[in-house]
Backbone atoms as SQL, in Angstrom:
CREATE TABLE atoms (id INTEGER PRIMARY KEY, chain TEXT, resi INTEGER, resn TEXT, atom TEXT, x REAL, y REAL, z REAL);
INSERT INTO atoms VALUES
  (1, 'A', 1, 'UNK', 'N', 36.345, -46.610, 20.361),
  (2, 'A', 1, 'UNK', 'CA', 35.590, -45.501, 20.882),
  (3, 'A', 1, 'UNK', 'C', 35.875, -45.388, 22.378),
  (4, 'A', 2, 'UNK', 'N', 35.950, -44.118, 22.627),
  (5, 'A', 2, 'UNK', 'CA', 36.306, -43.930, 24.111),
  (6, 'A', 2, 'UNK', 'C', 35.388, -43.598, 24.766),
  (7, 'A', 3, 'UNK', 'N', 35.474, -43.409, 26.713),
  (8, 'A', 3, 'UNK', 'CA', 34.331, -43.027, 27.295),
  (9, 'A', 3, 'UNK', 'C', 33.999, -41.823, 27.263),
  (10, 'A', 4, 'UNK', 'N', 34.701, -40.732, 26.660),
  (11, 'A', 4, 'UNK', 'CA', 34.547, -39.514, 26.562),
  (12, 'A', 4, 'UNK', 'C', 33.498, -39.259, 25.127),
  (13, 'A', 5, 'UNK', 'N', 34.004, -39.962, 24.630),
  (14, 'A', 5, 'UNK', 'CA', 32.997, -40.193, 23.222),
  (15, 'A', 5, 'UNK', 'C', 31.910, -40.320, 23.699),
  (16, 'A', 6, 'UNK', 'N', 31.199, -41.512, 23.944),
  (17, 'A', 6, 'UNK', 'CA', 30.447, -42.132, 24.406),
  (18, 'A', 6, 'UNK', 'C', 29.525, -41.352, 25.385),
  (19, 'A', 7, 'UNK', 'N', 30.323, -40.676, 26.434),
  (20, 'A', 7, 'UNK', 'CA', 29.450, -39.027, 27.031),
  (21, 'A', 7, 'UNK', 'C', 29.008, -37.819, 25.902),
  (22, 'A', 8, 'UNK', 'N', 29.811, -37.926, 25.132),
  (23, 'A', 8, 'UNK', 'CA', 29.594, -36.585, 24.228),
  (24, 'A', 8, 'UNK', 'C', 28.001, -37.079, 23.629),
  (25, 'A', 9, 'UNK', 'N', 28.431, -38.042, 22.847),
  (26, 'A', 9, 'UNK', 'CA', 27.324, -38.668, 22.458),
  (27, 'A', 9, 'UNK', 'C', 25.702, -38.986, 23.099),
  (28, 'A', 10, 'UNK', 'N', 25.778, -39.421, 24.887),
  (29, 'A', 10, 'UNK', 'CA', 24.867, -38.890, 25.347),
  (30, 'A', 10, 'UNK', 'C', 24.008, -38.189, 25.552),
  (31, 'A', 11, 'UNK', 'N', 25.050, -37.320, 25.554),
  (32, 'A', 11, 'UNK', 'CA', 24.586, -35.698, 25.997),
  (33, 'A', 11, 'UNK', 'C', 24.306, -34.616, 24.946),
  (34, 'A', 12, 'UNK', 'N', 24.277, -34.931, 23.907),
  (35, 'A', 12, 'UNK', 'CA', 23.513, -34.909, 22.923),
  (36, 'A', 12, 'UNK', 'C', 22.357, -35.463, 22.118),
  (37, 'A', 13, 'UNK', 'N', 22.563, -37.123, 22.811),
  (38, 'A', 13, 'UNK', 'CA', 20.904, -37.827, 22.846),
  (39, 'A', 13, 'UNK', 'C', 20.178, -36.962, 23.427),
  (40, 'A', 14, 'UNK', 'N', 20.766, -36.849, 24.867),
  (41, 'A', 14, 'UNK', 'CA', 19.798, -36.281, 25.854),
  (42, 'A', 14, 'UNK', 'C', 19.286, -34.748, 25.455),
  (43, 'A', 15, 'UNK', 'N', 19.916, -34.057, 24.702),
  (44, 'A', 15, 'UNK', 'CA', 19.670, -33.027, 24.398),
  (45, 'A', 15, 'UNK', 'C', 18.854, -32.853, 23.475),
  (46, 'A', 16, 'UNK', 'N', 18.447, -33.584, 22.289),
  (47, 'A', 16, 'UNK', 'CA', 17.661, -34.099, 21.087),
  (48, 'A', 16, 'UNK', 'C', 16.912, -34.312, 21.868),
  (49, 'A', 17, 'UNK', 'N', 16.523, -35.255, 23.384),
  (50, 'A', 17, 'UNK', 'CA', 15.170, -36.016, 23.666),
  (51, 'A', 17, 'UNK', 'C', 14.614, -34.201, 24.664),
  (52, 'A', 18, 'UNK', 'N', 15.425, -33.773, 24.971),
  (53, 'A', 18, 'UNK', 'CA', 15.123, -32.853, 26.205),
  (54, 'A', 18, 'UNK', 'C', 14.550, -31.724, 24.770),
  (55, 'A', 19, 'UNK', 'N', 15.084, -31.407, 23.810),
  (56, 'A', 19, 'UNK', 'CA', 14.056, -30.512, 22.859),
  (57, 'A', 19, 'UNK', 'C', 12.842, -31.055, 22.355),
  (58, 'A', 20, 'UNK', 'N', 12.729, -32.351, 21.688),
  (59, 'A', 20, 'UNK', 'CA', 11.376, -33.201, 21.263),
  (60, 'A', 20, 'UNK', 'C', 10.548, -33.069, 22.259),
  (61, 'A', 21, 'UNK', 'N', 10.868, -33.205, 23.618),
  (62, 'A', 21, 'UNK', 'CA', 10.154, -32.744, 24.655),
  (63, 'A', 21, 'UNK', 'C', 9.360, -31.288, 24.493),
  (64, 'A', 22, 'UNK', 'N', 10.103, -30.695, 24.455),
  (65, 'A', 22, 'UNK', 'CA', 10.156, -29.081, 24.287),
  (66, 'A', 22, 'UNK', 'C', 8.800, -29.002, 23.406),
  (67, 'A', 23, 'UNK', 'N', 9.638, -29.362, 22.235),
  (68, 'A', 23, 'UNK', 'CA', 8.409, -29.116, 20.832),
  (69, 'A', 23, 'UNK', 'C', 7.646, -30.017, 20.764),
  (70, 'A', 24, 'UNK', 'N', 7.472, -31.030, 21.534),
  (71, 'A', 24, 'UNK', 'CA', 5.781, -31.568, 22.085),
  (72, 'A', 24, 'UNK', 'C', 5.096, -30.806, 22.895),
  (73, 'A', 25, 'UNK', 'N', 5.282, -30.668, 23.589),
  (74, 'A', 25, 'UNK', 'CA', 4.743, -29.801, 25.019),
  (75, 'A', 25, 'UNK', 'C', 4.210, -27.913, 23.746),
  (76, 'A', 26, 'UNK', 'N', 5.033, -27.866, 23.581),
  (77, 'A', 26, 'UNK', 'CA', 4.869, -26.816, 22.335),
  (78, 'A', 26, 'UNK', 'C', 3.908, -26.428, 21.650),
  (79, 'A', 27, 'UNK', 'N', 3.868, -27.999, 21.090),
  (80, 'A', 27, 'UNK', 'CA', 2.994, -28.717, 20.006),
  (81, 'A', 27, 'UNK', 'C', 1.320, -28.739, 20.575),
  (82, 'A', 28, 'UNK', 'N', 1.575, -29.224, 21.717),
  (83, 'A', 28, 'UNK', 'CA', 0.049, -29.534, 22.263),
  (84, 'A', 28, 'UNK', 'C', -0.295, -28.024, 22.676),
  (85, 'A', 29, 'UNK', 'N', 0.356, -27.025, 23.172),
  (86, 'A', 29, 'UNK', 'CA', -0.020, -26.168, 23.644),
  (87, 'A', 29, 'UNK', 'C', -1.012, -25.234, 22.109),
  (88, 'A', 30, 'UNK', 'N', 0.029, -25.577, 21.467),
  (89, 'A', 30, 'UNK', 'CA', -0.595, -24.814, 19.914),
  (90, 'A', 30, 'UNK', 'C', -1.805, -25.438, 19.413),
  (91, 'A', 31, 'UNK', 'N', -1.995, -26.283, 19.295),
  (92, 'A', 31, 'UNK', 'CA', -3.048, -26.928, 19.131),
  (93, 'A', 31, 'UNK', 'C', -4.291, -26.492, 20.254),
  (94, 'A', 32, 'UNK', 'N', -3.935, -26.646, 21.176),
  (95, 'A', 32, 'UNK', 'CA', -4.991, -25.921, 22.117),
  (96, 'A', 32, 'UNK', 'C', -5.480, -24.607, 21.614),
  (97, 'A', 33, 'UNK', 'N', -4.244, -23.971, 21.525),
  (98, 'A', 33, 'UNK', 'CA', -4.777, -22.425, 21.136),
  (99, 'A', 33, 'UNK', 'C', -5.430, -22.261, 19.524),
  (100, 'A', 34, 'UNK', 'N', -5.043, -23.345, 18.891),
  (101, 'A', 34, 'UNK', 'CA', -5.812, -23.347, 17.412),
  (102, 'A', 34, 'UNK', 'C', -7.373, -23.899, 17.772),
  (103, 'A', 35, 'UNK', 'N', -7.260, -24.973, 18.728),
  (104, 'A', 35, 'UNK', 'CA', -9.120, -25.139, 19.024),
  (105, 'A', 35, 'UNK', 'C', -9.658, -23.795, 19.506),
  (106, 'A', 36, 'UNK', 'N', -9.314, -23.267, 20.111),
  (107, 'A', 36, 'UNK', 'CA', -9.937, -22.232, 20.878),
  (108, 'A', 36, 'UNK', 'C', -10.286, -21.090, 19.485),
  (109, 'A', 37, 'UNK', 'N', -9.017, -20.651, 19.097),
  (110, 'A', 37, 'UNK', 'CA', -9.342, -19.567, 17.680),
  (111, 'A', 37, 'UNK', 'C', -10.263, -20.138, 16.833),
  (112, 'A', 38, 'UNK', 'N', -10.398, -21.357, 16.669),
  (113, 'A', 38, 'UNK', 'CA', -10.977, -21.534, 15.733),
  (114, 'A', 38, 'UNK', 'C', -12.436, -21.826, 16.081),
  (115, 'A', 39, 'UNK', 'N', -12.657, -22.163, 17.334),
  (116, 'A', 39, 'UNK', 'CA', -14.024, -22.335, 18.267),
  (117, 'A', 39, 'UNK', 'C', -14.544, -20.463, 18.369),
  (118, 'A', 40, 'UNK', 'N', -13.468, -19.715, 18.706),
  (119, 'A', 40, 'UNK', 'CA', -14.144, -18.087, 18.681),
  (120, 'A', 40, 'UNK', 'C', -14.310, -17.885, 17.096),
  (121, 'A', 41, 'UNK', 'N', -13.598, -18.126, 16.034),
  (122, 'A', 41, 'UNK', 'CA', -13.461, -17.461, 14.827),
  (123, 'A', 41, 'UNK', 'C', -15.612, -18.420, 14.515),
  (124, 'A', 42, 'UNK', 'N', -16.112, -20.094, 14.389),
  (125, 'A', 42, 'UNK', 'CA', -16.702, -20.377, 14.670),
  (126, 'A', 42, 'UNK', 'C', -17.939, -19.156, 15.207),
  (127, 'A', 43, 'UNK', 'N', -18.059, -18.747, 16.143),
  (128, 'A', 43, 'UNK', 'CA', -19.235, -17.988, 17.118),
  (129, 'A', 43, 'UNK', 'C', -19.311, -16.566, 16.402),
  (130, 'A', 44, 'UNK', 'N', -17.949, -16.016, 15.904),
  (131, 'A', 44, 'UNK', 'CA', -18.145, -14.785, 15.622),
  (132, 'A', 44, 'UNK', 'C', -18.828, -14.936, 14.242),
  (133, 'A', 45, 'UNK', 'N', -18.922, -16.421, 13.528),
  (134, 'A', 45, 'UNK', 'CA', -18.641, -16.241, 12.033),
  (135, 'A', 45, 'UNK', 'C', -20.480, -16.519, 12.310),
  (136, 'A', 46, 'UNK', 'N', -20.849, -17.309, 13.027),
  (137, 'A', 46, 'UNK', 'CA', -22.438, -16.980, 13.850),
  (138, 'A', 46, 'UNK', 'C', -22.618, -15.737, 14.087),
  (139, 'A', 47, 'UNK', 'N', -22.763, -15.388, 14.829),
  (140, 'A', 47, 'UNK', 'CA', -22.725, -13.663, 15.074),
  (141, 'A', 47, 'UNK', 'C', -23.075, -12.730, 13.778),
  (142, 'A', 48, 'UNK', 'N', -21.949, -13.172, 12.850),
  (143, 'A', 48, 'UNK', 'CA', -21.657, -12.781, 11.633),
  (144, 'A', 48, 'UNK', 'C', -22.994, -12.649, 11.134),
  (145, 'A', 49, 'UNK', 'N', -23.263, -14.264, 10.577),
  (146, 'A', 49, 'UNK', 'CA', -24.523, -14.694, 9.955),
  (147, 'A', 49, 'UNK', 'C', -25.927, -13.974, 10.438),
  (148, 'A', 50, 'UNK', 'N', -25.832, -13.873, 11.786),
  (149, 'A', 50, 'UNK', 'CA', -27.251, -13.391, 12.925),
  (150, 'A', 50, 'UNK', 'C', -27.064, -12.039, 12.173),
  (151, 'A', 51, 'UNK', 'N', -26.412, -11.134, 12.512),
  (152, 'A', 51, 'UNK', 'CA', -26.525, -10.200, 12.074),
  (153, 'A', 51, 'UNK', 'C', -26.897, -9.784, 10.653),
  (154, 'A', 52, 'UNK', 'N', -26.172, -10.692, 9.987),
  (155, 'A', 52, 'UNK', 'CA', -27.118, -9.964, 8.427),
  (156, 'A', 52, 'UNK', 'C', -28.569, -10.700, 8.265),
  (157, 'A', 53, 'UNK', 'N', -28.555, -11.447, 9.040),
  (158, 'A', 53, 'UNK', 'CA', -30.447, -11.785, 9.128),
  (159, 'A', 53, 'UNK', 'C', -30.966, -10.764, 9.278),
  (160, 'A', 54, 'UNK', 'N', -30.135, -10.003, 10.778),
  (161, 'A', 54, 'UNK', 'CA', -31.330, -9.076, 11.114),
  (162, 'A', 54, 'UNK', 'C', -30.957, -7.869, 10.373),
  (163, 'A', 55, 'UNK', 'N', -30.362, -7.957, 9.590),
  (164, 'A', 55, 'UNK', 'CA', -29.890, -6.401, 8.739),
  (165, 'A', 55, 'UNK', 'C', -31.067, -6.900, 7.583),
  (166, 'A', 56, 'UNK', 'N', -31.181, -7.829, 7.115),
  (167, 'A', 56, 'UNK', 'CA', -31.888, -8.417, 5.574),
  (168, 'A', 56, 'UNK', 'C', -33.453, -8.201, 6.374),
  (169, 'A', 57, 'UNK', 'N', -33.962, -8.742, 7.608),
  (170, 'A', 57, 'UNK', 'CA', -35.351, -7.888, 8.000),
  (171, 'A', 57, 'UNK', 'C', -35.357, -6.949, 8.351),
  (172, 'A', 58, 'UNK', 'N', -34.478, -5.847, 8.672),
  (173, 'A', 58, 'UNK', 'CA', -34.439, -4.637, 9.027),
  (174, 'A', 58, 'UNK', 'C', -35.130, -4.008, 7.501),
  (175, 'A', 59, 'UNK', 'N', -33.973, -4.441, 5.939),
  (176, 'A', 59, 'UNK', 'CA', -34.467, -3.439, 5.403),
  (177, 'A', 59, 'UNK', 'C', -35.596, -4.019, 4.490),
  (178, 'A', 60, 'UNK', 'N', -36.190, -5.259, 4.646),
  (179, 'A', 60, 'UNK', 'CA', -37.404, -5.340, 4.774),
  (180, 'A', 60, 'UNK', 'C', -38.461, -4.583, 5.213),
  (181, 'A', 61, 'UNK', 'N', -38.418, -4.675, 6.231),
  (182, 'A', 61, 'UNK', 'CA', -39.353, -3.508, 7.362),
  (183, 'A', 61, 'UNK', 'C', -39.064, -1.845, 6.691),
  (184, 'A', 62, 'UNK', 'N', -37.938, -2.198, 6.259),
  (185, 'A', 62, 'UNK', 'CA', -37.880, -0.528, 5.998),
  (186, 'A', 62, 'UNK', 'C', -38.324, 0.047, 4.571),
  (187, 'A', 63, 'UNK', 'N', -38.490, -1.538, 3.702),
  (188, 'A', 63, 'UNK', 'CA', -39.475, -1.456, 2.807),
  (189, 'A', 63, 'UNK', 'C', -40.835, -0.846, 2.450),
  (190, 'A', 64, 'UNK', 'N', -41.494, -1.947, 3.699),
  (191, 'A', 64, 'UNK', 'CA', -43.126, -2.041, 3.703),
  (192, 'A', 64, 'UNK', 'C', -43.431, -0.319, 4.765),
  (193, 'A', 65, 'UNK', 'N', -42.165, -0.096, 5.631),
  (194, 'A', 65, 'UNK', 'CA', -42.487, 1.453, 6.005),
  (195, 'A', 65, 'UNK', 'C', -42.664, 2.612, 4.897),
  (196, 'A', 66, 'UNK', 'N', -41.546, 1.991, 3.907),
  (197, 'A', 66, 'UNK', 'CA', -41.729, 3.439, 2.802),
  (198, 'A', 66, 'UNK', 'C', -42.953, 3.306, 2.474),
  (199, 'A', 67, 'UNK', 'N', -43.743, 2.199, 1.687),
  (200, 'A', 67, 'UNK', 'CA', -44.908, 1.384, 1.150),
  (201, 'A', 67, 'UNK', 'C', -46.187, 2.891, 1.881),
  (202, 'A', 68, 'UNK', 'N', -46.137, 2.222, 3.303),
  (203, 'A', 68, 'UNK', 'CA', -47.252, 2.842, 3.939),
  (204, 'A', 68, 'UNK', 'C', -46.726, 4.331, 3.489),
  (205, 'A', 69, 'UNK', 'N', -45.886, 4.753, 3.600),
  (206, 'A', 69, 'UNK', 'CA', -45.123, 6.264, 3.450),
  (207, 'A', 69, 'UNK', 'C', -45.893, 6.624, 2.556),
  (208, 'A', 70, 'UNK', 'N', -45.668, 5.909, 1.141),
  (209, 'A', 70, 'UNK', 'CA', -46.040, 6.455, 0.036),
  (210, 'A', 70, 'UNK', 'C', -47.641, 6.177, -0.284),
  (211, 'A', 71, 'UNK', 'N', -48.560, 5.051, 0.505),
  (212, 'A', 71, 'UNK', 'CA', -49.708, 4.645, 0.774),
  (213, 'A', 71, 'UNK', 'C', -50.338, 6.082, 1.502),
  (214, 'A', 72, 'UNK', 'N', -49.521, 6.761, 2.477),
  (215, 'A', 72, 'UNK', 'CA', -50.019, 7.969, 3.374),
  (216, 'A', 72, 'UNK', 'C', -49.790, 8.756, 2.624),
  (217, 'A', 73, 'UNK', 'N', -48.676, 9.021, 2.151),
  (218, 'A', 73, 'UNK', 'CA', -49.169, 10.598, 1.111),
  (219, 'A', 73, 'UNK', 'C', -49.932, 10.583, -0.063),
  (220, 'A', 74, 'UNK', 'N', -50.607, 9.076, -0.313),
  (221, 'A', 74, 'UNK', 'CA', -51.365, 9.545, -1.612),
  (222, 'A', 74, 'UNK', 'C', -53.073, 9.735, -0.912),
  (223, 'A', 75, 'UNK', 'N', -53.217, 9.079, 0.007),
  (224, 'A', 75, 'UNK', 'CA', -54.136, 9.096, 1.013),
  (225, 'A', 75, 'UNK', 'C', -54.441, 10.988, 1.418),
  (226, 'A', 76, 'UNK', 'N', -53.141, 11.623, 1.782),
  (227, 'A', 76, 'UNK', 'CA', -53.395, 12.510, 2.248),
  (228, 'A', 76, 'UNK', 'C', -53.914, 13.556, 0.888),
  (229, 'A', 77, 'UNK', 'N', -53.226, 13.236, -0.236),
  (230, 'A', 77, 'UNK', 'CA', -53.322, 14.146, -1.436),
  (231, 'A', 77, 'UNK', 'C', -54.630, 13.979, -1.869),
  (232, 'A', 78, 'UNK', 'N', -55.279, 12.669, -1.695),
  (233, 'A', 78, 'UNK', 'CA', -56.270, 12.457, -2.330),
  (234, 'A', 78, 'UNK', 'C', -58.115, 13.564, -0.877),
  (235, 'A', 79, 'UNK', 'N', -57.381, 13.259, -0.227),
  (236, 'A', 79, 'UNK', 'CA', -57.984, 13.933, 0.927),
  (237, 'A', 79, 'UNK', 'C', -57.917, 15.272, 0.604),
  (238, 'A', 80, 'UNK', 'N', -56.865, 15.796, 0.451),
  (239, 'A', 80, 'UNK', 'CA', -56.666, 17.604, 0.293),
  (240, 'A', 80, 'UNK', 'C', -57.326, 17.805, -0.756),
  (241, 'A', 81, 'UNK', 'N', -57.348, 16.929, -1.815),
  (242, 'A', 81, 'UNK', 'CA', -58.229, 16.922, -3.063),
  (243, 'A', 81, 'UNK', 'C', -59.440, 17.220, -2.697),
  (244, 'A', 82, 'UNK', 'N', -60.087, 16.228, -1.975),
  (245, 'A', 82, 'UNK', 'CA', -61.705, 16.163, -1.666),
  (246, 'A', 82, 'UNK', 'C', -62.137, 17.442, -0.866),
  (247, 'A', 83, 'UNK', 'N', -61.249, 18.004, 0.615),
  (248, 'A', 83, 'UNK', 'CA', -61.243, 19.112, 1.147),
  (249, 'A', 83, 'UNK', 'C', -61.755, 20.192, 0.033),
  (250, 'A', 84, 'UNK', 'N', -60.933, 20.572, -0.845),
  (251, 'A', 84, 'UNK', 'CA', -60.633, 21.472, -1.756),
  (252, 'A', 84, 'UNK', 'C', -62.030, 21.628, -2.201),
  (253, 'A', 85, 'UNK', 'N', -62.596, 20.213, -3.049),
  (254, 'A', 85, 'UNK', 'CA', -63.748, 20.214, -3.776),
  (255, 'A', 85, 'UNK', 'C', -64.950, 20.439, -2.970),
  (256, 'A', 86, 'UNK', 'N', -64.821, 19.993, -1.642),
  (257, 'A', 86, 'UNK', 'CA', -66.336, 20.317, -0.857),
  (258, 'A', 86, 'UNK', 'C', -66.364, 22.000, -0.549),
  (259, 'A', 87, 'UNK', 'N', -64.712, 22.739, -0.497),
  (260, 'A', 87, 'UNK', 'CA', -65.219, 24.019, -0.154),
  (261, 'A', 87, 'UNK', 'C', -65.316, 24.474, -1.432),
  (262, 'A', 88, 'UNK', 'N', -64.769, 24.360, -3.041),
  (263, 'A', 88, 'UNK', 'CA', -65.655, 25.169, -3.500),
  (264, 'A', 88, 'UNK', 'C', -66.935, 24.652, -4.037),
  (265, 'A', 89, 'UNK', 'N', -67.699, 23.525, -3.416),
  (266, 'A', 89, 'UNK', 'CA', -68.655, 22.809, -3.216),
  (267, 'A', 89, 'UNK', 'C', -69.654, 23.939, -2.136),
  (268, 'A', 90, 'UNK', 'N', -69.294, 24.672, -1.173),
  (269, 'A', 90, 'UNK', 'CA', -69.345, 25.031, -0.294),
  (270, 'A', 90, 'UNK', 'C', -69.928, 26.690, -0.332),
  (271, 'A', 91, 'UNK', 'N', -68.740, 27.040, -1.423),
  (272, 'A', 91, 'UNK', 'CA', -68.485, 28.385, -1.613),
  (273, 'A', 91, 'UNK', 'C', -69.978, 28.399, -3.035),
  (274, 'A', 92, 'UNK', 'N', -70.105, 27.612, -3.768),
  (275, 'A', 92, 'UNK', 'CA', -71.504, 27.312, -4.846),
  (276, 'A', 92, 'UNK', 'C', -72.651, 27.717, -4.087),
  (277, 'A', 93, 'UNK', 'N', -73.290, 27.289, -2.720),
  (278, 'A', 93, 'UNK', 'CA', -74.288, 26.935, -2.043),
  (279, 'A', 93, 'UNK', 'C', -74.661, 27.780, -1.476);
């Protein structure tokens, strides 16, 4: 084997160690950016959850509103009823 060999060969170690480098440095950087996505994906998937809480008491509430809704118009019917009967209660006298 000659010394020219022996350079070639180097410099192709060195070139193998100078990319492993590369795609470490790479490596860690990606990983960083996978904690982070996955720390936001995390908060939004909270967010997520918060929100259909408050969507699931929203239409709760929007339940017990019809409730009274339909509590007030029988209230009122039963009222227009009684109105009705005192005037021709009224109109008798």
């Amino acid at each position: 084997m000659d010394f020219s060999t022996i350079e070639q060969l180097e410099e192709k170690v060195n070139k193998v160690i100078q990319k492993f480098s590369e795609l470490h440095e790479e490596n860690v950087e990606l990983r960083k950016q996978n904690l982070n996505l996955t720390a936001m994906l995390e908060e939004r998937n909270r967010i997520i959850e918060n929100l259909e809480e408050q969507i699931q008491q929203i239409r709760q509430q929007q339940d017990v509103v019809e409730q009274f809704r339909e509590k007030e118009n029988q209230i009122r019917q039963k009222v227009s009823a009684m109105l009705e009967k005192l005037e021709k209660l009224e109109s008798i006298v």
